[in-house]
C-alpha positions as CSV (number, residue, x, y, z in Angstrom):
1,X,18.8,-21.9,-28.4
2,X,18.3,-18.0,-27.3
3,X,14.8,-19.3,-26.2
4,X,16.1,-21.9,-23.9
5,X,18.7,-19.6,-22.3
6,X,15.9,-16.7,-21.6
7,X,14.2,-19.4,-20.1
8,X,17.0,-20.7,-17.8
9,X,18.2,-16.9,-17.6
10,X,14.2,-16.0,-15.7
11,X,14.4,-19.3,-13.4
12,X,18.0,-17.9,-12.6
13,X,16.9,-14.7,-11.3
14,X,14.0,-15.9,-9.6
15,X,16.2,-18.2,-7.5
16,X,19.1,-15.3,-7.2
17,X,16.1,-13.0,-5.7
18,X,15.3,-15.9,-3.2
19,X,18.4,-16.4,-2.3
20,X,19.6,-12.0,-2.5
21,X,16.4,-12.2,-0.3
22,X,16.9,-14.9,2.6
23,X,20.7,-14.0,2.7
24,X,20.4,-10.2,3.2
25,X,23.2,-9.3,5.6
26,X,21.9,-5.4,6.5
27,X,19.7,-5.3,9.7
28,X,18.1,-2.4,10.2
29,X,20.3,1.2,10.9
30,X,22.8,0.0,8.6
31,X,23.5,2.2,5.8
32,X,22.6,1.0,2.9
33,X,23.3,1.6,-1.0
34,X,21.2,4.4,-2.2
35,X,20.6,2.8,-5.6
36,X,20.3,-1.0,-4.8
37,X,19.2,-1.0,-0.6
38,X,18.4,-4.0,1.2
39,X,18.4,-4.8,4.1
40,X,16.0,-7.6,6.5
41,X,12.6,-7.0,6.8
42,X,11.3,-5.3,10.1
43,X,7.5,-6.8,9.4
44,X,5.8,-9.2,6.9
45,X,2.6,-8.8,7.6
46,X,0.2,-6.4,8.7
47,X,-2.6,-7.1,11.0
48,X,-5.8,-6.8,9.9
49,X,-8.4,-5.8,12.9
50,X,-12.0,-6.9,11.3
51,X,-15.1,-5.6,12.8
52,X,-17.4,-5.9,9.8
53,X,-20.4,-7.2,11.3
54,X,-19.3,-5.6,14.5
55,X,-20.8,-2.7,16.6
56,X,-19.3,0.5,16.9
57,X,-18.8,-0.1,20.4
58,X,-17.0,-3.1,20.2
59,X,-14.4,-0.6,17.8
60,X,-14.4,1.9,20.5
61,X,-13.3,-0.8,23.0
62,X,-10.4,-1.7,20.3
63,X,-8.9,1.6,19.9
64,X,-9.4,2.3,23.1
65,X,-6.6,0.0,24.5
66,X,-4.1,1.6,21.8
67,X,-1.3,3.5,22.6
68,X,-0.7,7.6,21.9
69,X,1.4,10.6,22.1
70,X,0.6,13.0,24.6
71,X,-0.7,16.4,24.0
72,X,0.3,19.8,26.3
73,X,-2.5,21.3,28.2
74,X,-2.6,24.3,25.8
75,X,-3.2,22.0,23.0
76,X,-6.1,19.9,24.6
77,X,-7.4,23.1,25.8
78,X,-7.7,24.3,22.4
79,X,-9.7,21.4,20.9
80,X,-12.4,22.0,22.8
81,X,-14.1,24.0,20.2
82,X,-13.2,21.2,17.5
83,X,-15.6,18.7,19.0
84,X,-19.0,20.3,17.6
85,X,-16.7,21.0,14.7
86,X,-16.1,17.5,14.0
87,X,-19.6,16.3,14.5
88,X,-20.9,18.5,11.6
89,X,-18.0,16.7,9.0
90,X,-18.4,13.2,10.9
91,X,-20.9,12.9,12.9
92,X,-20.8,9.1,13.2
93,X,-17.6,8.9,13.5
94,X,-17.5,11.5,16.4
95,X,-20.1,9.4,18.4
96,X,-17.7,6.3,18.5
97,X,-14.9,8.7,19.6
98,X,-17.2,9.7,22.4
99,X,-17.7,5.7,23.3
100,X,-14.2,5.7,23.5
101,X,-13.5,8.8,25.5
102,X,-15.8,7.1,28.3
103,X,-13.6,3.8,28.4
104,X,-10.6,6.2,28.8
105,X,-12.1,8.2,31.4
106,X,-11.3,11.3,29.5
107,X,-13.0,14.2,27.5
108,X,-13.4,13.1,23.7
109,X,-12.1,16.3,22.8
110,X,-8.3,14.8,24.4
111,X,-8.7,11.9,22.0
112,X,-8.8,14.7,19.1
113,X,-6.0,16.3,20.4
114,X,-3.8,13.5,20.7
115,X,-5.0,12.7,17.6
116,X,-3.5,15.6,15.9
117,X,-0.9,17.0,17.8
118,X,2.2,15.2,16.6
119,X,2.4,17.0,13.3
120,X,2.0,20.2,15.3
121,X,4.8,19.4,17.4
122,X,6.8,18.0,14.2
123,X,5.9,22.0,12.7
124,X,7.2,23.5,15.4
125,X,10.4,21.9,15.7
126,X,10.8,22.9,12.1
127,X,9.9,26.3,12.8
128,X,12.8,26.2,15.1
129,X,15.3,25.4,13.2
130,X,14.9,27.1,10.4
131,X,14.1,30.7,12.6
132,X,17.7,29.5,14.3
133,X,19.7,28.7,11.0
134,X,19.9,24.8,12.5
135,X,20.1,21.9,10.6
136,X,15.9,20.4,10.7
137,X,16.3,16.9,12.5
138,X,13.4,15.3,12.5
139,X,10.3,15.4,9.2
140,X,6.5,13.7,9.8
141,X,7.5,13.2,5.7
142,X,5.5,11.4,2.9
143,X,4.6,11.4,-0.9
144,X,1.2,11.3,-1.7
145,X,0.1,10.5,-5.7
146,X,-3.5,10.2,-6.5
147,X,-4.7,8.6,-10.3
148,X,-7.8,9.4,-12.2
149,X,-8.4,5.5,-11.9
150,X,-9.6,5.8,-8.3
151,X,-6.4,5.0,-6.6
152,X,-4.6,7.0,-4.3
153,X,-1.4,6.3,-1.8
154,X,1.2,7.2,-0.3
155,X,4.8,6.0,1.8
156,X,5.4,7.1,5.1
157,X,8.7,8.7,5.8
158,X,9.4,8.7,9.6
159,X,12.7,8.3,11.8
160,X,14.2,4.6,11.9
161,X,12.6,4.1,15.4
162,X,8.7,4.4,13.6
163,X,9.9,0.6,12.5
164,X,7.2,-1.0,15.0
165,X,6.2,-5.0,14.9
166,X,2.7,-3.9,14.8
167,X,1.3,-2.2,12.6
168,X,-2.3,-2.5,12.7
169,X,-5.4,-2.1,9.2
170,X,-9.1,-1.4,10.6
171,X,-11.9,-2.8,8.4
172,X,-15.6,-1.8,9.0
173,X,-18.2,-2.6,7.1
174,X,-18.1,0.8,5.3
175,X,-14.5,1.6,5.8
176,X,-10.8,0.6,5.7
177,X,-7.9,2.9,7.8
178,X,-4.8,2.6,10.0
179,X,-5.7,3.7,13.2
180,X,-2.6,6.1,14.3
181,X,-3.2,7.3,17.8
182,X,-6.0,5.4,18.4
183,X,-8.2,7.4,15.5
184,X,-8.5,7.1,12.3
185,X,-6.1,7.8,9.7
186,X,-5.3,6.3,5.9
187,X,-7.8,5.4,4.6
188,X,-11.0,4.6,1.6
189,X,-14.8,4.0,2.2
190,X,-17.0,2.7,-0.7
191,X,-16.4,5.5,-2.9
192,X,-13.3,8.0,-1.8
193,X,-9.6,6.8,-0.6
194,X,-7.5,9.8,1.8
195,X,-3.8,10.0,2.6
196,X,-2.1,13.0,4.0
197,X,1.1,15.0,4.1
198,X,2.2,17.4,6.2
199,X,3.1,21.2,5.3
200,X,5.9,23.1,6.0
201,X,4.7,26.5,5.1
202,X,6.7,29.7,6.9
203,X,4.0,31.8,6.0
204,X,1.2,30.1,7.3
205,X,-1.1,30.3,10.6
206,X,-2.1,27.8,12.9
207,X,-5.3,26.7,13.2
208,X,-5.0,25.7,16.9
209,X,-7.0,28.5,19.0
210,X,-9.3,29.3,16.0
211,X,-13.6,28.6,16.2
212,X,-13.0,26.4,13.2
213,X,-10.6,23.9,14.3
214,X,-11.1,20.1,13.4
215,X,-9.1,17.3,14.2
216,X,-7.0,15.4,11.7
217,X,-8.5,12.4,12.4
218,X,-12.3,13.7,11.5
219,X,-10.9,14.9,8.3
220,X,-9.9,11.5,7.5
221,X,-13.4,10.0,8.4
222,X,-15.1,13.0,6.5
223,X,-13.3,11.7,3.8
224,X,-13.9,8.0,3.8
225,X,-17.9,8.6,5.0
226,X,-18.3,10.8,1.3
227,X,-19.9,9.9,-1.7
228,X,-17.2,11.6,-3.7
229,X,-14.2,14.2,-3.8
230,X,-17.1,16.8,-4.4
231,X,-19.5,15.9,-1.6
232,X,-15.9,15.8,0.4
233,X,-14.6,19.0,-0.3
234,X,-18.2,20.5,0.9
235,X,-17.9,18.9,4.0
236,X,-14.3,20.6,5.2
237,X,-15.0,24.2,3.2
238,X,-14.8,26.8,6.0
239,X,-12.4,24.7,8.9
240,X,-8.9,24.5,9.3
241,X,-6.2,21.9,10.4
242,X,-4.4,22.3,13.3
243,X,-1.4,23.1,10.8
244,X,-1.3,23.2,7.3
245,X,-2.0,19.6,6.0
246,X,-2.4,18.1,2.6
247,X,-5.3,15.9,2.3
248,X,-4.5,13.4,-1.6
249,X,-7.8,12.1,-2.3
250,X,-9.2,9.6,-5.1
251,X,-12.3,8.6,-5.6
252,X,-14.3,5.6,-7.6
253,X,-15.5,8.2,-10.5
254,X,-11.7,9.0,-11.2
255,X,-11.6,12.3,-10.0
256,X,-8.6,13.1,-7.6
257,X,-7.2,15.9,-5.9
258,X,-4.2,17.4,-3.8
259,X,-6.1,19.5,-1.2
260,X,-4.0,21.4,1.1
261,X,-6.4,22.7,3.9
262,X,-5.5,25.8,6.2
263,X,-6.6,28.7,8.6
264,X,-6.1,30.4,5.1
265,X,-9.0,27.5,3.7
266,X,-8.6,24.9,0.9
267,X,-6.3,25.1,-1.9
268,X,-6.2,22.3,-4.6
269,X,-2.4,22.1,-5.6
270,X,-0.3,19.6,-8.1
271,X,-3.4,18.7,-10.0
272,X,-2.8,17.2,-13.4
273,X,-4.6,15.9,-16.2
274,X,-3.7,11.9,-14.9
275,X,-3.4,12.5,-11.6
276,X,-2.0,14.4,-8.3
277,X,0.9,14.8,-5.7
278,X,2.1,15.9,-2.9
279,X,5.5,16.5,-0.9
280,X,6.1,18.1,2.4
281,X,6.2,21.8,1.3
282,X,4.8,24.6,0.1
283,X,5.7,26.5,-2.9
284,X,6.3,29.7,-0.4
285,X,8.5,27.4,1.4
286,X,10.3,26.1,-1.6
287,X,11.4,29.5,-3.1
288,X,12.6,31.1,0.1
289,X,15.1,27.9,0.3
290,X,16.1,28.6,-3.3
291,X,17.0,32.1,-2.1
292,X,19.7,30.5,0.2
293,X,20.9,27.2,-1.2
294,X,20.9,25.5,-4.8
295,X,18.2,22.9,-5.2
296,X,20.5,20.1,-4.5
297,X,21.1,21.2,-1.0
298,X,17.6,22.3,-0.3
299,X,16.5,18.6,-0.5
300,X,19.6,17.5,1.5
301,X,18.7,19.5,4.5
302,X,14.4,19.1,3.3
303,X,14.4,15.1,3.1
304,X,14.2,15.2,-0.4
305,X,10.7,16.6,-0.4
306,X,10.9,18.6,-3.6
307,X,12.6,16.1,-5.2
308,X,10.0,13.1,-4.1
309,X,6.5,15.4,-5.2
310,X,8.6,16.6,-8.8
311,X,9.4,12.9,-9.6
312,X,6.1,12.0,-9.0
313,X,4.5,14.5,-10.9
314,X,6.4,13.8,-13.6
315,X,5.7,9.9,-13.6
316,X,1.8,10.9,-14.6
317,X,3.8,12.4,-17.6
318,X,4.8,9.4,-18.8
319,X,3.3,6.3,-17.3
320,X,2.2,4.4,-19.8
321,X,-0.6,2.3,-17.1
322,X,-2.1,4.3,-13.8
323,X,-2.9,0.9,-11.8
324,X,-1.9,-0.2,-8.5
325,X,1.2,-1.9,-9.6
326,X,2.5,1.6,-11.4
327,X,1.8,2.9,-7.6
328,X,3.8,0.1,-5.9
329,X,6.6,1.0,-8.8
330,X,6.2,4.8,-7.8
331,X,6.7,4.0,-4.0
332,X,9.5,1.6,-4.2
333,X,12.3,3.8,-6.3
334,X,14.5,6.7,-5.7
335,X,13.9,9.7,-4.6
336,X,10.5,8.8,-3.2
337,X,11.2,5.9,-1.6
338,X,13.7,6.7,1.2
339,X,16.4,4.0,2.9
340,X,19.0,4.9,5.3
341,X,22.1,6.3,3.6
342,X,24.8,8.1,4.6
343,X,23.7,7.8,8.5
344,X,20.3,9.5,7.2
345,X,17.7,7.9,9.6
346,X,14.8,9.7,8.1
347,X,13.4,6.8,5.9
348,X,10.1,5.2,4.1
349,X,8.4,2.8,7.4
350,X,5.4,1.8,5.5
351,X,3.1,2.3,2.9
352,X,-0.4,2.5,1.9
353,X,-2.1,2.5,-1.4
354,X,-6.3,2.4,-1.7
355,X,-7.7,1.4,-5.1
356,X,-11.6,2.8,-5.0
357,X,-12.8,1.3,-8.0
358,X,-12.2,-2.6,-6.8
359,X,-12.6,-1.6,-3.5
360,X,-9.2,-3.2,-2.2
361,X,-6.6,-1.8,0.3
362,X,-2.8,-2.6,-0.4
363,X,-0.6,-1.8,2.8
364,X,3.2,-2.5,4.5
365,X,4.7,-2.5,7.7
366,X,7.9,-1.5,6.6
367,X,9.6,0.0,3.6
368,X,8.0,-2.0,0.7
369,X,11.7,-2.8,-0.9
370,X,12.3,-4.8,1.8
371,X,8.4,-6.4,2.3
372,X,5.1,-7.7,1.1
373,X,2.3,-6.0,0.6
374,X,-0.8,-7.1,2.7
375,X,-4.0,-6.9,0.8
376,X,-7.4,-5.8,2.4
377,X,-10.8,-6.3,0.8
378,X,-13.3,-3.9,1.8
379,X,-16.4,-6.3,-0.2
380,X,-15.0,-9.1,0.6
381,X,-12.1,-11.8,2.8
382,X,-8.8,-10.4,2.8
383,X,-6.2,-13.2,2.0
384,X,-2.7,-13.1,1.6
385,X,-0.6,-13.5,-1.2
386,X,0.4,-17.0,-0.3
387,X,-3.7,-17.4,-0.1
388,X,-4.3,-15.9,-3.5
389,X,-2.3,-18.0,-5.4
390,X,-2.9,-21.2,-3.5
391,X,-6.9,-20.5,-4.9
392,X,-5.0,-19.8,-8.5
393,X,-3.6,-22.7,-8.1
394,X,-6.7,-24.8,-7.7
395,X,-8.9,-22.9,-10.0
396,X,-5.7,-24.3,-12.6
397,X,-6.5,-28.0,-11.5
398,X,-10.4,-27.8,-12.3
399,X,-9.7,-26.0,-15.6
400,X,-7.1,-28.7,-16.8
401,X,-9.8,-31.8,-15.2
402,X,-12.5,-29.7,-17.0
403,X,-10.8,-29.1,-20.3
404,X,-11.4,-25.3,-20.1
405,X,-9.5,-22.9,-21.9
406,X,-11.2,-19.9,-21.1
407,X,-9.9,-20.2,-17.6
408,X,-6.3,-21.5,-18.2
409,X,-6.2,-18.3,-20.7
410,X,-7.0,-16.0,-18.1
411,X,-4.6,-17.8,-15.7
412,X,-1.2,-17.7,-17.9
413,X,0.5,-14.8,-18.7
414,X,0.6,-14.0,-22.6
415,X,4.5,-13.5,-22.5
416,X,5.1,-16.6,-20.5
417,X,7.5,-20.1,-21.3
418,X,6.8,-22.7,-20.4
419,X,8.9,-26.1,-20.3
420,X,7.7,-29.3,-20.4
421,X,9.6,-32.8,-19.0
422,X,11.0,-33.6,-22.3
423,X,12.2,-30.6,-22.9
424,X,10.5,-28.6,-25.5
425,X,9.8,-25.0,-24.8
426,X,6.2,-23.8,-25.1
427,X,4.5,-20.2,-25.4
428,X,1.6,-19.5,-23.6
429,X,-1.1,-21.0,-26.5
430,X,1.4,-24.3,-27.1
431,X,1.6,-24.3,-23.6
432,X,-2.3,-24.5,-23.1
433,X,-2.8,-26.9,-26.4
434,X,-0.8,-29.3,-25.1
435,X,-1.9,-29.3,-21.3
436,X,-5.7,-30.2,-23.1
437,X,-4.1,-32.6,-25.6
438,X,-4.7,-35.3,-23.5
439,X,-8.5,-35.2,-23.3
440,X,-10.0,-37.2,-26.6
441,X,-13.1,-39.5,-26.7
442,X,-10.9,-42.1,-25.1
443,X,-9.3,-40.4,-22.7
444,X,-11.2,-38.7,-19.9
445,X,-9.5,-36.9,-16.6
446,X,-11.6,-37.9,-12.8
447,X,-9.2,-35.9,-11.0
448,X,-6.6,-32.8,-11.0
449,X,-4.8,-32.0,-8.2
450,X,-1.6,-30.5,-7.0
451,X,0.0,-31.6,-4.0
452,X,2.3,-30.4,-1.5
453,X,2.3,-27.2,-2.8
454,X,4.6,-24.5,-1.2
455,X,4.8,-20.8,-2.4
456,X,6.8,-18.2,-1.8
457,X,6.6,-14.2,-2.6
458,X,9.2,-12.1,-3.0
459,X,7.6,-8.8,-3.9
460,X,6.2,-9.1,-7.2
461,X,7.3,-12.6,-7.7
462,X,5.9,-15.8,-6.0
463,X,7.6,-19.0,-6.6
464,X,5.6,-22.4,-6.1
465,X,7.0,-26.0,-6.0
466,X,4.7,-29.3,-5.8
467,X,3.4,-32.4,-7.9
468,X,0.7,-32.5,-9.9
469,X,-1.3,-35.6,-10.1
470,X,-3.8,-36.5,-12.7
471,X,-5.7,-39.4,-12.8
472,X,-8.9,-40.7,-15.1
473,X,-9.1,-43.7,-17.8
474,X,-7.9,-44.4,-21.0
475,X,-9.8,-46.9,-23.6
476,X,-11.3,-47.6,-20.1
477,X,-8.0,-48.7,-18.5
478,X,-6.8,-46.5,-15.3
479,X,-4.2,-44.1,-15.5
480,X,-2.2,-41.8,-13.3
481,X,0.2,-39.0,-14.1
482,X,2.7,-37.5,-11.9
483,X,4.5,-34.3,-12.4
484,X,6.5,-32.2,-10.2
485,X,6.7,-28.5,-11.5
486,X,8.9,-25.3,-10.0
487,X,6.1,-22.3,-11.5
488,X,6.4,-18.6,-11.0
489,X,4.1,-16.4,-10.6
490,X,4.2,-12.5,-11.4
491,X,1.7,-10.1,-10.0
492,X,-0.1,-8.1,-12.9
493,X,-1.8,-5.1,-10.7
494,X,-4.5,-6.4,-8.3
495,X,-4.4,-10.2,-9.4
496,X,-1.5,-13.0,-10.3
497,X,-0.5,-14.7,-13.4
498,X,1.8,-18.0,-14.3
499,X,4.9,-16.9,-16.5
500,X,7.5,-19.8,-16.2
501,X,7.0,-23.2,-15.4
502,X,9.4,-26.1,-15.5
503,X,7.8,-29.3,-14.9
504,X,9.4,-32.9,-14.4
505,X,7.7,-36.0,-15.0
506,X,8.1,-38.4,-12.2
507,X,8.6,-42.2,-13.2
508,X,6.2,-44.8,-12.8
509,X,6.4,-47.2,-9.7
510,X,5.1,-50.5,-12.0
């Protein structure tokens, strides 16, 4: 009887998350509960741009047509220098840029100022306020966490009105990365994955007017054209960032780092045994607050930013897995992930997470509490969930036609239930003993099919509704069976597995 009503209790909150889902009243700019936010979804799906196979000109032409921020003359002025600069960390991508400076009708070193100069402007501001004693009012925010399994991510904290319809992946043929500005950002070539965070540090200089300058964007190239962390980390010793940025980088031998890169050079921060994070200060920063306010009310007026990088170095404490789905877990919770509360429009607009190892990028358009995640292939076809599962679903069929364990085993989730029409309650082995029972000497499956199959994911869950139909001969007479099944389907890091399944025989038309 308690197995039964864990049974029933699962399908229950599957269909309570469907409905909690479909039926969420908050639009977006309402406040929302800090513990237990939701609110409609501002973007499902990202778009994925794919030029593999395709020239870099044909990219130039692409990001070329993209919108940007505009940079003051001074600033432009002073990337000048950065363009030679560039070419020695990236030199191919640098030669694209050019391309696309000539469809602009502009100088290439613009593009790398335009490309760069909104976390300068976002420094500034800060710089402001805090000289003036005035409340900070606007935070180019993030968390950053790298693992020593070769992935690395991070969420994006921006104002409410980042919240775009289009948010746009790139995939080459050597290289995936959101392309902010029309440049390239986020992002993991075939060995190392980059994300960034800006640095509020008081006691720092600007790089802007110095010989050594390099663009933001060429970083981020530098990083996704190396062969590891190592061979990165040679390739940006001796430049400097406009202002102070942190670079979180993992790469596909499980080495990772927090690399915060300066007009005072590079300075590898928050690294750990496991793993490494970042928040949006520096540890200069960070004490002279504590000089003036308890920590509480330094991450009030800070966004939570010493808050966000101490949770997250403490999760590498204790996390018992380091996979992408302890990253999604990481990115989704309090404090890191950020909703509005409390008329707080500073909150979490997307996130990225780049696994190294299987080469795969996992990205949102919006706050992942309230969306999907849209996964990229860099070796392969990117599909959607909906895809994924749909090919699960098949690759089920043939093993149950086939009479092959192996693959049902790797399908079905070891803690899974399973019920069948008549009502008996199955764990996973029962469940696949008595899906092959029905192959003997006599009895031989032609065909396995489902039909009219619909999923839907909610996150980490995807429920999928349809009939089965088997057909084949018994003692040489024809047979057909006919079941229609409600199935869920949990996400176990990069790949799904059937947990529940309720099926219902459907009777006979003789």
């Amino acid at each position: 009887m308690k197995l039964n009503t864990l049974n029933l209790s699962i399908f229950a909150l599957a269909l309570f998350t469907v409905s909690s889902s479909v039926f969420a009243q908050n639009k977006i700019g309402d406040n929302l509960s800090y513990f237990h936010a939701d609110r409609e979804t501002a973007q499902t799906k990202v778009i994925v741009a794919d030029f593999a196979g395709k020239s870099d000109v044909e990219l130039a032409k692409y990001l070329s047509e993209m919108e940007r921020g505009a940079a003051p003359q001074n600033v432009i002025d002073g990337f000048k220098v950065a363009v030679e600069n560039n070419r020695k960390i990236a030199p191919k991508y640098v030669a694209m840029m050019e391309q696309q400076a000539k469809l602009r009708g502009v100088p290439v070193h613009q593009l790398f100022a335009e490309a760069s100069v909104e976390d300068w402007k976002v420094i500034q501001g800060v710089k402001e306020a805090l000289g003036a004693g005035e409340e900070i009012e606007s935070l180019n925010g993030c968390t950053t966490a790298a693992f020593n399994t070769g992935i690395v991510g991070q969420n994006n904290d921006l104002g409410l009105d980042h919240l775009t319809p289009d948010t746009t992946v790139i995939k080459t043929d050597t290289a995936i990365f959101l392309p902010t500005d029309g440049a390239h950002f986020q992002g993991m070539g075939k060995h190392v994955g980059i994300v960034l965070n800006v640095v509020v540090d008081t006691g720092g200089e600007e790089g802007l007017g110095k010989d050594n300058l390099v663009s933001t964007d060429a970083v981020f190239a530098a990083a996704t054209g190396s062969k590891s962390i190592d061979d990165f980390k040679k390739k940006i010793t001796g430049f400097t960032t406009i202002v102070p940025i942190n670079f979180t980088v993992a790469d596909d031998q499980g080495n990772h780092a927090a690399i915060r890169v300066s007009n005072d050079g590079l300075e590898i921060v928050n690294q750990r045994a496991r793993g490494s994070a970042s928040g949006n200060h520096s540890e200069q920063l960070k004490q002279e607050l504590l000089k003036k306010m308890s920590l509480f009310e330094a991450n009030d007026a800070f966004f939570d930013t010493f808050a966000r990088e101490s949770h997250a170095l403490a999760f590498l404490d204790y996390c018992p897995e380091l996979n992408v789905e302890a990253m999604q877990y990481l990115f989704s919770e309090r404090p890191i992930n950020l909703a509005k509360y409390n008329d707080k429009s500073f909150v979490t607009v997307e996130t990225m997470i780049f696994d190294t190892v299987n080469g795969c990028a996992y990205v949102t358009g919006d706050n992942p509490r309230f969306t999907k995640y849209t996964k990229i292939s860099l070796n392969g076809d990117s599909k959607s969930d909906e895809e994924a599962i749909a090919e699960l679903v098949k690759m089920q069929d043939a093993a149950l036609a086939a009479s092959d364990r192996e693959t049902l085993d790797r399908l079905i989730d070891d803690e899974g239930h399973f019920t069948t029409e008549d009502g008996k309650i199955l764990n996973k082995q029962d469940y696949i003993s008595d899906c092959l029972s029905h192959h003997s000497d006599s009895m031989q499956f032609e065909t396995s099919d489902s039909v009219d199959v619909t999923v839907r994911v909610l996150g980490d869950t995807a429920i999928q509704t349809g009939t089965w139909i088997g057909t084949g001969k018994n003692d040489g007479k024809p047979f057909r069976i006919e079941k229609r099944s409600i199935t869920i389907w949990i996400r176990r890091g990069s790949t799904w597995v059937l947990t529940e399944e309720q099926t219902f025989r459907v009777p006979s038309s003789d």
